[in-house]
C-alpha positions in Angstrom: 104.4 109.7 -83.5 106.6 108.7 -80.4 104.0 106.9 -76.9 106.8 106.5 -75.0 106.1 102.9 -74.6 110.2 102.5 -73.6 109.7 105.5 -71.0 112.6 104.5 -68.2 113.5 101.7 -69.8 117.7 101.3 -70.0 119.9 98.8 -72.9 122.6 98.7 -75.2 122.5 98.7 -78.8 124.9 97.2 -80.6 125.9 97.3 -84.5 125.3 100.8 -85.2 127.5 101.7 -88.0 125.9 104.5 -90.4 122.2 105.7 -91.3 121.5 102.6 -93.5 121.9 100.0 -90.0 119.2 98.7 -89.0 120.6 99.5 -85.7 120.9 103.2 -86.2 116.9 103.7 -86.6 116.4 101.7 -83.4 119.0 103.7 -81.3 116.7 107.1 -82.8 113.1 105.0 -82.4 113.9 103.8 -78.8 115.3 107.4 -77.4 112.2 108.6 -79.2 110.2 106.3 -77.9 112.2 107.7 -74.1 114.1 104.3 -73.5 118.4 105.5 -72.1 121.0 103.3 -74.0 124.5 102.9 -74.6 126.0 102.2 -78.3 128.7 99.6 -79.2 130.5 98.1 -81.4 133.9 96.5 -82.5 136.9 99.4 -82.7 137.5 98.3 -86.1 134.0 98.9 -87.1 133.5 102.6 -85.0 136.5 103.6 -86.8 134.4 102.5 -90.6 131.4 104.1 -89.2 129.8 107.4 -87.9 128.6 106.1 -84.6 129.8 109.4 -83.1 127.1 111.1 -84.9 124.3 109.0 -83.8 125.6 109.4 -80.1 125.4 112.9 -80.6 122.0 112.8 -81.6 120.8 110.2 -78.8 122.9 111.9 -76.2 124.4 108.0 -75.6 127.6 107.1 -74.7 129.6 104.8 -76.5 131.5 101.4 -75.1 133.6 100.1 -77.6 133.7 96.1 -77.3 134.0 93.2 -79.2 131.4 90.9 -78.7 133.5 87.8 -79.1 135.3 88.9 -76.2 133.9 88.1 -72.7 136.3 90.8 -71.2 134.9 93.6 -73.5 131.4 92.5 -72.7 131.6 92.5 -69.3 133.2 95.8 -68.9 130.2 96.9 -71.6 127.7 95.7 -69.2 128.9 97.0 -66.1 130.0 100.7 -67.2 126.7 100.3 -69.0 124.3 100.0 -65.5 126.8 102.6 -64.1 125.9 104.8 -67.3 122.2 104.7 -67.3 122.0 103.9 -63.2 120.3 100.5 -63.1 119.6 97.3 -64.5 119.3 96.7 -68.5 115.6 96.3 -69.8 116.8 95.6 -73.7 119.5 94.6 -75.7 119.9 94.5 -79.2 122.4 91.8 -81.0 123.2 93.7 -84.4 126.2 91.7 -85.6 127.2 89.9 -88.5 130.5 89.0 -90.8 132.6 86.6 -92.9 135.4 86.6 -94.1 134.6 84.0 -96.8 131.9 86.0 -98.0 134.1 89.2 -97.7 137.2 87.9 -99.2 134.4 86.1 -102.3 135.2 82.1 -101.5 133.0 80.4 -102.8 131.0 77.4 -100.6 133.0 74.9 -101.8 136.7 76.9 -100.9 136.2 77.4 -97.6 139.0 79.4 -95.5 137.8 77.4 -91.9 139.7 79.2 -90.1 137.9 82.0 -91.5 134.6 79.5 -90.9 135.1 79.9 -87.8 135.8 83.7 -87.4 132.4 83.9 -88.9 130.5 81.3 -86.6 132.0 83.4 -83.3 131.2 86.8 -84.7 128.0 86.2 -86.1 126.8 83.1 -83.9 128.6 82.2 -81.3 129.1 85.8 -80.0 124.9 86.2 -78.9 125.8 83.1 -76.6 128.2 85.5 -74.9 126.3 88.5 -74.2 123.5 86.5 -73.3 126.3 84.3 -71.0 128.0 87.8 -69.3 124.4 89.4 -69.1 123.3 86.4 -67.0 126.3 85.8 -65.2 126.4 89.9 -63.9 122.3 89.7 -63.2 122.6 92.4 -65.7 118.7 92.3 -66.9 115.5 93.2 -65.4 112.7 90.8 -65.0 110.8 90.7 -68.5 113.9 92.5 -70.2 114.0 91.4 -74.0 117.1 90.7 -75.9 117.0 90.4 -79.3 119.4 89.2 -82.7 118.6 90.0 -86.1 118.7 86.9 -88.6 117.5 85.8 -91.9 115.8 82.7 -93.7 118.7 81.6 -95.1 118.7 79.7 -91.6 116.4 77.2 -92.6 116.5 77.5 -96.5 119.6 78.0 -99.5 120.6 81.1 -101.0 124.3 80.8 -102.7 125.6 83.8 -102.3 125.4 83.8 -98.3 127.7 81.3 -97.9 129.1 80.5 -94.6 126.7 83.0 -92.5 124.0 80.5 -93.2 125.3 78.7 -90.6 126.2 81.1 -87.8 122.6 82.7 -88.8 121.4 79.0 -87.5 123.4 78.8 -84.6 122.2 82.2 -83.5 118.3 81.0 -83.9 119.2 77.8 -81.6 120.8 79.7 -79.1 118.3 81.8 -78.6 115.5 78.9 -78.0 118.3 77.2 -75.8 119.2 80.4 -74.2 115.5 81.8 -74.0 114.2 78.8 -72.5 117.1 79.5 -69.0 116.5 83.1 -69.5 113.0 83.1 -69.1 112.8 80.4 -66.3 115.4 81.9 -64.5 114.5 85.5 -64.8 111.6 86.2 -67.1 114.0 87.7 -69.8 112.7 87.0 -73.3 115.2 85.6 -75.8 114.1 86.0 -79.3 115.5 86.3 -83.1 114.1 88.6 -85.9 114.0 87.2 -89.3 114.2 90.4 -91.7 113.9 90.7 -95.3 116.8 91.6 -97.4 117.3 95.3 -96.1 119.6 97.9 -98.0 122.6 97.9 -95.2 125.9 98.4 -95.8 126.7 94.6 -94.7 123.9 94.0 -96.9 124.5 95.3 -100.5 128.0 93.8 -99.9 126.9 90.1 -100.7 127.4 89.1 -104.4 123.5 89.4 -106.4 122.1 91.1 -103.9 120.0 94.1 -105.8 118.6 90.9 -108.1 117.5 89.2 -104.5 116.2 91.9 -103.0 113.7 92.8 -106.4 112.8 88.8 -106.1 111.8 89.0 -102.6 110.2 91.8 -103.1 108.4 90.6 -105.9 107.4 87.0 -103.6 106.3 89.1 -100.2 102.7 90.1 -100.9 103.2 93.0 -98.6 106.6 93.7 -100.2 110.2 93.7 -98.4 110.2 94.7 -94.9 112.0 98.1 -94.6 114.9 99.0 -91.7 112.2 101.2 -90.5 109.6 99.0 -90.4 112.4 96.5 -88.6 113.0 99.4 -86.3 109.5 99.9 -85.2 109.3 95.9 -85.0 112.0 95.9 -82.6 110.7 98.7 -80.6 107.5 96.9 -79.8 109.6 93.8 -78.8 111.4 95.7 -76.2 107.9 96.8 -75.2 105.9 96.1 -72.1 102.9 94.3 -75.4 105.2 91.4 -75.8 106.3 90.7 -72.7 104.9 86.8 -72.9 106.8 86.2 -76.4 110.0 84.5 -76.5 112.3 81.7 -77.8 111.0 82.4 -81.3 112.5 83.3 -84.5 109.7 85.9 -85.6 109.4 86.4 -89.3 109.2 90.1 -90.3 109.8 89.6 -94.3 106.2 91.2 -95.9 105.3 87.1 -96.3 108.0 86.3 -98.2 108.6 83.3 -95.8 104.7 82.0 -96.2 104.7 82.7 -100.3 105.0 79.7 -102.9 104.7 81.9 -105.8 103.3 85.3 -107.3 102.0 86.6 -110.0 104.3 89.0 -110.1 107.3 86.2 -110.3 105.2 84.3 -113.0 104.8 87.6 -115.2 108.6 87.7 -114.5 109.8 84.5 -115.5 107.0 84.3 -118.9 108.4 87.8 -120.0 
């Protein structure tokens, strides 16, 4: 059931790439919710997703740009304003790839040129929207921007390779960057920590169905939906959290918190 707690509020949305995004549902929770946004993403991705659709449906207009480009982001931000006829209120950092992980080198095989391609994507690149959005006074006092993440920030899981790191770098920007943001502007700078969610960029890392039952198994409250993300997010581009920022917020069902559970023990005894 919508309040309209984004009524007149304007952003972009980036990463939208089919129904299973994370990004998708908040693109249909925040026009439900009566916020005005554009949709982006990188060509290559717009032409391996349905993005069209979901523009259709939000009556948004697409800017295709790739975020690791600070001409494509500045010509995102301004046709953006002149798009929805003011200042931005939200922005949503959707983004993440490697080519190590895509292309299945392991950790100790490297490609670093392709090390790299991953930091700037997945990292590097939430430096440069925040960088362009300061630079053309592109956010309203107490506008949230947001990044997804996940815990394999801070701990190790394998299979995740290389984004480990760019998911780090894009955590300490966003206390670096929250910290001018908010002093200079009051625009909150945070990251969201979600639990393994069935996305297309997702299910493509190697053992991920047997992760996602263990987390699920070790977060009391189970694994944190897309949905559940989505209405996360939509609260965080609210006027209720307008004091919270420079944090990495942990929306995992407890997984984060947990030591062990039963459930793992009765697992592991079987």
């Amino acid at each position: 059931m919508a309040n309209n707690i984004l009524k007149g509020k304007r952003g972009i949305i980036f990463g939208a790439l089919d129904e299973n995004s994370i990004a998708w549902k908040v693109a249909l929770k925040a026009k439900e919710e009566g916020a005005t946004f554009t949709l982006t993403n990188a060509p290559i991705a717009m032409r391996m997703g349905e993005i069209k659709k979901l523009a259709t449906t939000c009556n948004a207009e697409i800017i295709p740009a790739d975020a690791t480009s600070i001409e494509d982001l500045e010509n995102l931000f301004t046709q953006s304003q002149e798009i929805l006829g003011g200042k931005l209120d939200f922005v949503l950092h959707s983004i993440g790839m490697s080519p190590n992980v895509r292309k299945g080198r392991s950790y100790g095989d490297l490609n670093y040129e392709w090390f790299l391609k991953t930091l700037d994507v997945s990292g590097i690149s939430f430096h440069k929207v925040l960088q362009t959005a300061e630079k053309l006074d592109a956010i309203n006092e107490w506008g949230s921007i947001l990044a997804l993440s996940y815990i394999a920030a801070q701990r190790t899981f394998p299979d995740y390779s290389d984004m480990a790191q760019a998911k780090a770098v894009l955590e300490s920007i966003a206390r670096s960057y929250g910290y001018r943001f908010g002093k200079s502007k009051k625009v909150r700078v945070n990251t969201i920590s979600q639990s393994p969610t069935k996305t297309t960029a997702g299910t493509g890392v190697t053992g991920f169905d047997a992760f996602f039952e263990y987390a699920d198994k070790m977060s009391p409250l189970g694994n944190a939906s897309a949905d559940d993300c989505a209405n996360y997010i939509i609260m965080l581009f609210s006027d209720y959290t307008r004091l919270v920022t420079m944090q990495n917020l942990m929306h995992d069902g407890g997984f984060s918190s947990t030591g062990i559970t039963e459930d793992i023990v009765e697992m592991i005894s079987k």
